[in-house]
Backbone bond lengths (Angstrom), bond angles and torsions (degrees), N, CA, C in turn:
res aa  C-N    CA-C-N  psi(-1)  N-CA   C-N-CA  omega(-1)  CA-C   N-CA-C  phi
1 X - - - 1.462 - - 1.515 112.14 -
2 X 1.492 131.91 -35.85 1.462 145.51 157.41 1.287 106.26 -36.10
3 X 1.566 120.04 -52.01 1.043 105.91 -157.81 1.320 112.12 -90.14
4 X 1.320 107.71 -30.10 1.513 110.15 166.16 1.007 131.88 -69.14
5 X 1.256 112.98 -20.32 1.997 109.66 158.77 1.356 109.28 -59.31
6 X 1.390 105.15 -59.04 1.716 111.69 -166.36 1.851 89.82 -53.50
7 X 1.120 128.40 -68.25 1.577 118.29 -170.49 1.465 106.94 -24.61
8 X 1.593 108.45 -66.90 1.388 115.93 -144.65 2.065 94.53 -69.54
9 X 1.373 108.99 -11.45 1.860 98.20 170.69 1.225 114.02 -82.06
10 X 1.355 122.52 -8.97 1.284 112.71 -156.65 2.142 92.35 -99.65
11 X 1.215 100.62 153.60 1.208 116.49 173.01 1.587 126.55 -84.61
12 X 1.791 107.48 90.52 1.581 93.23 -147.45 2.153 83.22 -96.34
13 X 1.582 79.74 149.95 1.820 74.24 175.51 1.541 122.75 -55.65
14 X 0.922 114.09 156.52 1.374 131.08 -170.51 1.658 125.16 -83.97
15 X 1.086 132.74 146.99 1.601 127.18 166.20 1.283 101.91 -120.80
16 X 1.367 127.04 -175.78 1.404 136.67 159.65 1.535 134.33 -50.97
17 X 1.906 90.26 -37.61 1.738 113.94 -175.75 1.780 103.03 -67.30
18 X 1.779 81.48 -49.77 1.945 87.26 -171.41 1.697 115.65 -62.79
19 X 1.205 90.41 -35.67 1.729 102.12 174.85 1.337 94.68 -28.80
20 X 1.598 97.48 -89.60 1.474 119.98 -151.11 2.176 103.70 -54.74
21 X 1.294 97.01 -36.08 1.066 86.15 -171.28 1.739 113.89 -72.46
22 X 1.312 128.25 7.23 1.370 116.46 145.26 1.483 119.97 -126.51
23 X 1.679 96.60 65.51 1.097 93.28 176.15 1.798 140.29 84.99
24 X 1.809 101.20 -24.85 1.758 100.15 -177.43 1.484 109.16 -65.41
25 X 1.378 103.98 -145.95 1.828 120.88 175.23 1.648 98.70 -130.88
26 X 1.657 140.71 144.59 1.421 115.58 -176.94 1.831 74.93 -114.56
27 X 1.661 104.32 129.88 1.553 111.19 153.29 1.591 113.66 -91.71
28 X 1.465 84.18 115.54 1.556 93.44 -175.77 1.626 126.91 -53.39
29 X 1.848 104.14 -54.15 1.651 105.88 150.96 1.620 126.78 13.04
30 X 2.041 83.88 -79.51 1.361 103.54 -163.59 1.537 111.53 -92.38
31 X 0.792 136.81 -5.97 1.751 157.29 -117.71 1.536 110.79 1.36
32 X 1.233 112.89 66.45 1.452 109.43 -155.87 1.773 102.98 -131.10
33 X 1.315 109.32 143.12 1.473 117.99 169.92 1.359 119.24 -76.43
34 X 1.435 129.96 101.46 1.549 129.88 167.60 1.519 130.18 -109.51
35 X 1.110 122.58 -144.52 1.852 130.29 159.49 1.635 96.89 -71.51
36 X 1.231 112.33 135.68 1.448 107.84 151.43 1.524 119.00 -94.40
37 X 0.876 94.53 108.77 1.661 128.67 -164.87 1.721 124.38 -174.56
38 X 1.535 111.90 117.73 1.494 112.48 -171.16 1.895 104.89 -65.48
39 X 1.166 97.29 15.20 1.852 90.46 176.42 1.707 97.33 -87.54
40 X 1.153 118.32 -13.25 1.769 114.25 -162.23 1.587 92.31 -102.83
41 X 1.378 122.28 -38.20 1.493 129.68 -155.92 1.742 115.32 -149.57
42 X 1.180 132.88 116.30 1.180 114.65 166.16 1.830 142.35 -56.68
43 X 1.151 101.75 134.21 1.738 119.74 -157.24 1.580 90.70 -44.84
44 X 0.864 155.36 -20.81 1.761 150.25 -172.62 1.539 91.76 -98.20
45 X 1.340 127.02 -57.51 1.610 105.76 160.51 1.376 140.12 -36.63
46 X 1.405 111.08 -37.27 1.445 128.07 -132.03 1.646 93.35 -102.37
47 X 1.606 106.30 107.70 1.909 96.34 169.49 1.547 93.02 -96.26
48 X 1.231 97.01 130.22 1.826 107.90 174.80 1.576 105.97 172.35
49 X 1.580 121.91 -161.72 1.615 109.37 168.96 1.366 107.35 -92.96
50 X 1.182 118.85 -10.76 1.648 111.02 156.07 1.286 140.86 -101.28
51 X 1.302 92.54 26.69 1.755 112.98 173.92 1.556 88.01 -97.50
52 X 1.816 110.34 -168.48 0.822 146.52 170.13 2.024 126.37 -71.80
53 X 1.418 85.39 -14.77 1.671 108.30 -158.19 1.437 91.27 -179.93
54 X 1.813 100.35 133.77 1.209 119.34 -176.49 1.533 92.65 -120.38
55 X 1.172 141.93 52.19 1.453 161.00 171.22 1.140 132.06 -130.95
56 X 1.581 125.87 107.15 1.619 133.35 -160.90 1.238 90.32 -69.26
57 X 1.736 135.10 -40.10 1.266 124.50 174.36 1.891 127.43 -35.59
58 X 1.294 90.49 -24.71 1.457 92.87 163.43 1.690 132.41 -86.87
59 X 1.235 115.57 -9.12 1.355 141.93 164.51 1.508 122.93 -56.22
60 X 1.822 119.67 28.76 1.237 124.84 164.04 1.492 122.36 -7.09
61 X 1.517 102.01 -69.07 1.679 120.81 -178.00 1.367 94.35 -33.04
62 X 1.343 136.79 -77.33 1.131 141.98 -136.77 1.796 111.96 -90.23
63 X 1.398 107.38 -9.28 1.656 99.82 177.21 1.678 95.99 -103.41
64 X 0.969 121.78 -2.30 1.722 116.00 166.71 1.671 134.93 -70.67
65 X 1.074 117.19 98.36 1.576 121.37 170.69 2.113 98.91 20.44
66 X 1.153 101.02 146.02 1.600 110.78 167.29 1.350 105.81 -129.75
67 X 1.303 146.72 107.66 1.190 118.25 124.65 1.511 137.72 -34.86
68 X 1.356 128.99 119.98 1.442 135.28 -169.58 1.256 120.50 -52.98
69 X 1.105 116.95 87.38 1.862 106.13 -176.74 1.186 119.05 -80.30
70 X 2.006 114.65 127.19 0.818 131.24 147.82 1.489 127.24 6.31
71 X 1.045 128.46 -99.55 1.672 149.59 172.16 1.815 96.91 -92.47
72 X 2.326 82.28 103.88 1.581 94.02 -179.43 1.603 108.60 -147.53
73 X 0.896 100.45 156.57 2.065 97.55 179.22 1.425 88.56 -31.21
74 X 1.549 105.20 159.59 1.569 119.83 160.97 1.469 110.95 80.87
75 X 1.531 122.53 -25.74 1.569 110.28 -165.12 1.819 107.40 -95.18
76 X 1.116 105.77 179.17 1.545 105.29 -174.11 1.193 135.04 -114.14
77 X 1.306 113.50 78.72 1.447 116.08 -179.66 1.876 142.08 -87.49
78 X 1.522 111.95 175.33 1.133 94.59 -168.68 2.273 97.33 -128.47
79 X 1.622 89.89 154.55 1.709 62.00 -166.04 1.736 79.74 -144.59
80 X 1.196 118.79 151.96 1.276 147.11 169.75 1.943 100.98 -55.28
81 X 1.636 103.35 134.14 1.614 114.34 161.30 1.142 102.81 -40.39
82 X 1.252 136.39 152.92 1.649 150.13 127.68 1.766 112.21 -50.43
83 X 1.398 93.01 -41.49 1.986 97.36 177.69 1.719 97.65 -70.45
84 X 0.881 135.96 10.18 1.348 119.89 -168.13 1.565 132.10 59.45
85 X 1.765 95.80 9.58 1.782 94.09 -168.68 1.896 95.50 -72.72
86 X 1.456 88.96 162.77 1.472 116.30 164.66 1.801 135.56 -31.73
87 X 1.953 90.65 -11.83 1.484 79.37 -160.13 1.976 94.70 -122.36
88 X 1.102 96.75 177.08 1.884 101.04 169.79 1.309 105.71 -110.08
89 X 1.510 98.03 159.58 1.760 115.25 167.88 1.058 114.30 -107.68
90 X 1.363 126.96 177.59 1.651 111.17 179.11 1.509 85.48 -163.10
91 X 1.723 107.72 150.95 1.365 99.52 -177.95 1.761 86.69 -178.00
92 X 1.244 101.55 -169.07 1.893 122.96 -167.12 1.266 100.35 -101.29
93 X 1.763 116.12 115.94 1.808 101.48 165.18 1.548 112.07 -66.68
94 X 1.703 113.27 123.20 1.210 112.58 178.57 1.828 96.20 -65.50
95 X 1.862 104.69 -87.35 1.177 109.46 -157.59 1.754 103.71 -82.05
96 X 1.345 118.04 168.14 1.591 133.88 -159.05 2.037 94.84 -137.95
97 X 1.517 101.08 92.36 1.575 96.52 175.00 2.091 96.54 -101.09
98 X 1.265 119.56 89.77 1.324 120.65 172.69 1.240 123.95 -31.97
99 X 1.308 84.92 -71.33 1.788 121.56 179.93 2.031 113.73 -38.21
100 X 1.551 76.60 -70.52 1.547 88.52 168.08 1.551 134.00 -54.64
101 X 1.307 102.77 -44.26 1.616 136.24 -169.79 1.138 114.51 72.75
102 X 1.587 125.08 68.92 1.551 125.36 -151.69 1.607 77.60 -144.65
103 X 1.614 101.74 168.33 1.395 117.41 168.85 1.409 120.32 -160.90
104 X 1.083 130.49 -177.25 1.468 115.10 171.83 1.699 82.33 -154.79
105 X 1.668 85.62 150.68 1.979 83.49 170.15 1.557 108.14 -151.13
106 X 1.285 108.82 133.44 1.628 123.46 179.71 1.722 124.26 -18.98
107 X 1.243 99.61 124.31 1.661 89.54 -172.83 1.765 129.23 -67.09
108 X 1.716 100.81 -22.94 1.244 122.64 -167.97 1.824 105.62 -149.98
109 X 1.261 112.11 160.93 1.389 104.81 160.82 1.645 111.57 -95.36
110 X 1.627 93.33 147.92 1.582 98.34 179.62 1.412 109.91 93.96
111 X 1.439 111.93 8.44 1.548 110.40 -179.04 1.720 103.29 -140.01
112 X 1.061 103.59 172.64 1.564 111.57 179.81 1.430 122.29 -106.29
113 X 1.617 104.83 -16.56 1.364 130.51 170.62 1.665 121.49 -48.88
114 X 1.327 110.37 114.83 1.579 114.55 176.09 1.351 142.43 -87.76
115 X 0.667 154.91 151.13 1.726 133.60 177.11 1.328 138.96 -54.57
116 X 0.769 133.56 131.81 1.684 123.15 -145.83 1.518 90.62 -114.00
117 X 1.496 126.22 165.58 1.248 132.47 146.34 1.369 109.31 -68.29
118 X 1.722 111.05 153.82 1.462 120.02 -161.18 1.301 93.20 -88.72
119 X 1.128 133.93 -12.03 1.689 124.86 152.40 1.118 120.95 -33.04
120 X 1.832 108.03 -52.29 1.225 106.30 -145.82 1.916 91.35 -99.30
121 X 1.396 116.05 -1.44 1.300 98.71 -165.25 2.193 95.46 -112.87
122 X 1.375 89.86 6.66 2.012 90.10 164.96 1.912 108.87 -106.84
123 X 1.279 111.05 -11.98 1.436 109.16 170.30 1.506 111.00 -44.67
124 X 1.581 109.74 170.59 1.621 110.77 -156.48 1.741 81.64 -99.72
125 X 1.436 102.47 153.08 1.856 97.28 168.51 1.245 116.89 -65.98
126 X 1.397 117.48 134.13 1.573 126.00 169.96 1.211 116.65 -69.66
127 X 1.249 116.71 167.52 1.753 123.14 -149.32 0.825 96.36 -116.91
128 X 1.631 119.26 139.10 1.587 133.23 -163.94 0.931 122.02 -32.00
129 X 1.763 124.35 -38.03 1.672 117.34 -162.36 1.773 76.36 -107.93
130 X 0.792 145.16 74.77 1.732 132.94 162.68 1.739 98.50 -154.55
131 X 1.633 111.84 -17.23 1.446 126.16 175.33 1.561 123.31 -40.94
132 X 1.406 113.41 -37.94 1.471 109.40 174.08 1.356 115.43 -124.01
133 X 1.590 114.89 36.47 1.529 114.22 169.94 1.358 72.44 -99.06
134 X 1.879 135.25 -55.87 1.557 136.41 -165.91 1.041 115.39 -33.51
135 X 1.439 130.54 -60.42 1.325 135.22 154.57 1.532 117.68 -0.05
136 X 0.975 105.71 -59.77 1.431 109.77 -158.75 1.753 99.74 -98.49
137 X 0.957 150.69 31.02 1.201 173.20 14.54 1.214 130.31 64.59
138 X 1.601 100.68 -65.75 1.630 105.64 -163.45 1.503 114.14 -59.29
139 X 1.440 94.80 152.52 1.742 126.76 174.17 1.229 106.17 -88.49
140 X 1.418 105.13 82.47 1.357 103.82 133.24 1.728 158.13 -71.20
141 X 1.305 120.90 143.33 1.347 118.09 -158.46 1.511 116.77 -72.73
142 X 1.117 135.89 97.46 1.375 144.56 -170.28 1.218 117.50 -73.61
143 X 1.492 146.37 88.11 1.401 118.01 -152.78 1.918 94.14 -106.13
144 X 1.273 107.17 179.93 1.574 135.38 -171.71 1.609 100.19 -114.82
145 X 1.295 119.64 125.96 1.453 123.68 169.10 1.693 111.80 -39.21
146 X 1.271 108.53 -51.23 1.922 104.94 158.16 1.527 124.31 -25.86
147 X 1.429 104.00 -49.96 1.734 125.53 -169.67 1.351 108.32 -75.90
148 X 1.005 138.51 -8.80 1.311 160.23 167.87 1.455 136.24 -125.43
149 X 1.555 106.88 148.64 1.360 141.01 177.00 1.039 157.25 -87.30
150 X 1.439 133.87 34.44 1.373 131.71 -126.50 1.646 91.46 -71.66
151 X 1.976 107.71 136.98 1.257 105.62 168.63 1.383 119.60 -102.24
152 X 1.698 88.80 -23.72 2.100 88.21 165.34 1.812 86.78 -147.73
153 X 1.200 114.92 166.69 1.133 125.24 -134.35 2.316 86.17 -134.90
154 X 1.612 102.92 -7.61 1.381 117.46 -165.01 1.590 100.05 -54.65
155 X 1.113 156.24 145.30 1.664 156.55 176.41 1.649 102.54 -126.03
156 X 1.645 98.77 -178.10 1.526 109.20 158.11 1.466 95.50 -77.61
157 X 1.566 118.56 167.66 1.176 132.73 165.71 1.782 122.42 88.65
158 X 1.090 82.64 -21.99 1.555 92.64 174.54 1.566 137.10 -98.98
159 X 1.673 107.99 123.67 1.512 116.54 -176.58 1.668 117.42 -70.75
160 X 2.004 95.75 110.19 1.292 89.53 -178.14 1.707 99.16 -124.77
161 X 1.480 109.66 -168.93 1.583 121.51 173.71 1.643 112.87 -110.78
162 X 1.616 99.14 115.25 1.490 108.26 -171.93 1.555 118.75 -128.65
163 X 0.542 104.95 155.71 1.739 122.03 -169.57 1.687 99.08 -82.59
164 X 1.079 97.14 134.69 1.727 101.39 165.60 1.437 121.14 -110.37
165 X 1.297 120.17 144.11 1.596 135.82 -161.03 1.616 101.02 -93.11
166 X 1.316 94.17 112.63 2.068 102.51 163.12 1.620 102.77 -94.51
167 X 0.802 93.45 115.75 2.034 91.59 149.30 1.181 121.13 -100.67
168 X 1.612 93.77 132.71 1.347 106.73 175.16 1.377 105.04 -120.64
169 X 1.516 108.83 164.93 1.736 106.43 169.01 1.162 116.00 -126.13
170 X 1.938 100.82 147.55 1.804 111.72 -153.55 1.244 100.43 -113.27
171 X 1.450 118.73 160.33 1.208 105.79 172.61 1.648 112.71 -85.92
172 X 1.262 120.53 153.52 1.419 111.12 168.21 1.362 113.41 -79.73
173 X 1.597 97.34 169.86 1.243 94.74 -165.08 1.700 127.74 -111.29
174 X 1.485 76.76 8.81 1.901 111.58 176.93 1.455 101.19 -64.97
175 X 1.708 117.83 73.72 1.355 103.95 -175.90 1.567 132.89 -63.43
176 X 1.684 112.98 18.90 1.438 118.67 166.63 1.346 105.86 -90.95
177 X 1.090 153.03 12.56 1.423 172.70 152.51 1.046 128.35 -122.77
178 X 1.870 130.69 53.78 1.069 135.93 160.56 1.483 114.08 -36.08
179 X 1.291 138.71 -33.84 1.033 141.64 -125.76 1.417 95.17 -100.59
180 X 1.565 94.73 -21.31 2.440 88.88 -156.51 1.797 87.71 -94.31
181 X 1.440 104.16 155.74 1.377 112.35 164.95 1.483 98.10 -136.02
182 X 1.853 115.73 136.59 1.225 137.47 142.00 1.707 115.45 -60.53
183 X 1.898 77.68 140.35 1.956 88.69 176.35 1.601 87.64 -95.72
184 X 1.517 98.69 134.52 1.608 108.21 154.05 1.328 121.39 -120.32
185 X 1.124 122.84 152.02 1.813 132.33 174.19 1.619 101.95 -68.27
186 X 1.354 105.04 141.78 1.505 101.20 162.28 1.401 112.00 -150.40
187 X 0.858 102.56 105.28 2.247 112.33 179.53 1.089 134.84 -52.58
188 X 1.258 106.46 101.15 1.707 117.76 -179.27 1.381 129.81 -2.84
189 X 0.867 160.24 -173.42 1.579 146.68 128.41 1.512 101.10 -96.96
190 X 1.137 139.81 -22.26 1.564 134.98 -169.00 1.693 85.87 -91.02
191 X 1.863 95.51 178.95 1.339 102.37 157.75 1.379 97.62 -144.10
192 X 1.743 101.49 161.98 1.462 102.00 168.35 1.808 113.70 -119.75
193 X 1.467 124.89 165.68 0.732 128.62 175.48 1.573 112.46 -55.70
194 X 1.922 141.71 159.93 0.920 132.23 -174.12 1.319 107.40 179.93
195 X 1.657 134.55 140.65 1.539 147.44 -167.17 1.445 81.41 -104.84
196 X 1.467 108.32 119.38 1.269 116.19 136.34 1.453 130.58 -46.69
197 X 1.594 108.80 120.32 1.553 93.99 -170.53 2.099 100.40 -112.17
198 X 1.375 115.46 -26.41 2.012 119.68 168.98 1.170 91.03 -162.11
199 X 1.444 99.47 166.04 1.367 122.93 176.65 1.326 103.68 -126.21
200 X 1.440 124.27 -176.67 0.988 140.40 175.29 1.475 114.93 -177.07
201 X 1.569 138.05 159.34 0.870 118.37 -154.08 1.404 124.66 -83.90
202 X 1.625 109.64 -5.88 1.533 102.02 164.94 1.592 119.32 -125.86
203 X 1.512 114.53 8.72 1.330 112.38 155.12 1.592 111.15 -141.81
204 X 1.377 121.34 -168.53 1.585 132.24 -150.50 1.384 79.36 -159.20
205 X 2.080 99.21 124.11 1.395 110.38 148.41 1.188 121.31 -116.81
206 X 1.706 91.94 133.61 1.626 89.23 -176.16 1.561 98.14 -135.26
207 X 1.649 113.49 174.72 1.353 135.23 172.29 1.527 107.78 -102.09
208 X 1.690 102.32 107.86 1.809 82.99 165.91 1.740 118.55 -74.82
209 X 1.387 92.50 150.69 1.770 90.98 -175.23 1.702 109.43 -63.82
210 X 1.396 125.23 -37.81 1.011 108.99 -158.94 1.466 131.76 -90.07
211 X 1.608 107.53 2.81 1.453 114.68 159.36 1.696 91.78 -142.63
212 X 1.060 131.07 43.77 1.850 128.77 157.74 1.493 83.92 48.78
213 X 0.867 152.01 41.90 1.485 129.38 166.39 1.522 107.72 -84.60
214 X 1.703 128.05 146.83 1.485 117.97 -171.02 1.737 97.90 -119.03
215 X 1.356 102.00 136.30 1.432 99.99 168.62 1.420 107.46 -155.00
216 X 1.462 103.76 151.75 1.207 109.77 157.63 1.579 138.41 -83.49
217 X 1.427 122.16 117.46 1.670 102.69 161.27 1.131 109.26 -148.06
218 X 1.463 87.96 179.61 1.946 106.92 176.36 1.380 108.27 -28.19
219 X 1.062 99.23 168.59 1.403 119.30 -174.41 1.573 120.23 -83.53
220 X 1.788 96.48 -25.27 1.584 109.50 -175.14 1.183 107.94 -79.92
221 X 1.542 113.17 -26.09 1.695 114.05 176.72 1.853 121.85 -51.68
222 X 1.231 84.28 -25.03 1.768 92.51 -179.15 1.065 125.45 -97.14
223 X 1.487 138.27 113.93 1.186 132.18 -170.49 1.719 100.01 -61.95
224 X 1.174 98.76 150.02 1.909 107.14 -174.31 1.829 79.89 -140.22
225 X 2.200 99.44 113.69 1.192 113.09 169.57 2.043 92.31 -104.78
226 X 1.076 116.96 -2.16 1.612 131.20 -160.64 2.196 71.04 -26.57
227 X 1.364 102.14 -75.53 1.776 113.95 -142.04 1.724 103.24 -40.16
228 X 1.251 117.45 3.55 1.793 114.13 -167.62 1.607 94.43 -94.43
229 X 1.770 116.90 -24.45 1.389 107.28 -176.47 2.109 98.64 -105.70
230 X 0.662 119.39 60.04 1.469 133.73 -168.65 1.842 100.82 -110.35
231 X 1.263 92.48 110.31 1.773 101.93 -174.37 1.108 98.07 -34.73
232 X 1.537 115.69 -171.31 1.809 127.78 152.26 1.750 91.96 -96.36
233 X 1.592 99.33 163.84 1.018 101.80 171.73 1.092 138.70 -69.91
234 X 1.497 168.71 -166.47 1.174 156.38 164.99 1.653 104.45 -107.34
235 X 0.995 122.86 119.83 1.481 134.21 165.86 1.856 109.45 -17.01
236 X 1.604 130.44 133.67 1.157 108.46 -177.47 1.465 101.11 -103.32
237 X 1.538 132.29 1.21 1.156 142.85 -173.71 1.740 117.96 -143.01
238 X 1.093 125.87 168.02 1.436 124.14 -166.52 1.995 86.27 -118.50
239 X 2.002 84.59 129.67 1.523 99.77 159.46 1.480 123.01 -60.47
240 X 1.689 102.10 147.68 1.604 84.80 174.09 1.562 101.18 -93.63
């Protein structure tokens, strides 16, 4: 029952089948799970009952070969201020515009919130009744594969090699309280095979395959081979 709660919070990527089967719309475009409703996606896009076709069989885009892209929902990047200050951010690309070569990535972990342009985050606050026309407004931060960093490249969906967590309990060391003991993590030396099921920026949940068990951990627990499929770079100047 643990584990199936923790599953059912976690945000496992989406297909067309799963879409529909609770209910979203899949925009083919994007291959992405939303509202089914032509306000999110246009009705010739849209497989759902407010598309055109409520049949993944119509979902070409998505039964065609992928090459693995680089910079994709789920992976972890790091991206330069917009103010130009001194420091980096680092966070989860939510959405994946291919086509475009755009991205947006999570402002925090544990939230759904994205990065905004610093336009939009020095504007004056809007006034109570003007609050959910704003909404629909906001500047969001669009970044360019340039503007970004991938630091591990790990996603949902993907079979990697992970370490599994023992707890043990320590004693503290507050010797006026012999009595209390801390749980600590302690990392396997083996690994087992395991489906990435989210990430986040300081741990990875995954399912190991060989007893479905779901857990979360650090990030170090998981071997990350992501950097062996790492494009070449692109030339920053033209040969003569």
């Amino acid at each position: 029952p643990v584990a199936k709660d923790l599953l059912d919070s976690l945000e496992v990527q989406d297909t067309c089948e799963t879409c529909l089967a609770k209910g979203g719309g899949w925009c083919v475009p994007e291959q992405r799970c939303g509202e089914d409703d032509v306000a999110h996606c246009d009705a010739e896009n849209l497989i759902g009952l407010a598309g055109f076709t409520d049949s993944c069989a119509a979902d070409e885009e998505g039964r065609k070969p992928k090459a693995r892209a680089w910079i994709d929902k789920g992976v972890l990047v790091q991206y330069v201020f917009e103010n130009g200050t001194c420091c980096l951010g680092a966070g989860i690309v939510s959405r994946a515009y291919h086509v475009l070569e755009e991205y947006t990535v999570l402002l925090r972990d544990g939230s759904k919130e994205e990065v905004k342009t610093e336009r939009w985050n020095r504007r004056k606050p809007a006034k109570k009744k003007d609050e959910n026309s704003e909404y629909h407004n906001i500047e969001f931060r669009y970044f360019t594969p340039q503007q970004l960093t991938v630091l591990s490249g790990i996603r949902p969906g993907d079979i990697v090699q992970a370490h599994f967590a023992v707890k043990q309990k320590k004693k503290r060391s507050d010797t006026s309280r012999p009595d209390l003991e801390d749980e600590v993590l302690i990392k396997s030396k083996s690994t087992e095979e395991a489906l990435v099921l989210n990430t986040t920026v300081s741990t990875i949940a995954v399912n190991f395959t060989s007893d479905h068990i779901v857990s979360i951990l650090p990030r170090d627990y998981v071997e990350d081979t992501t950097n062996l499929s790492r494009p070449p770079a692109k030339p920053t100047h033209e040969e003569l």
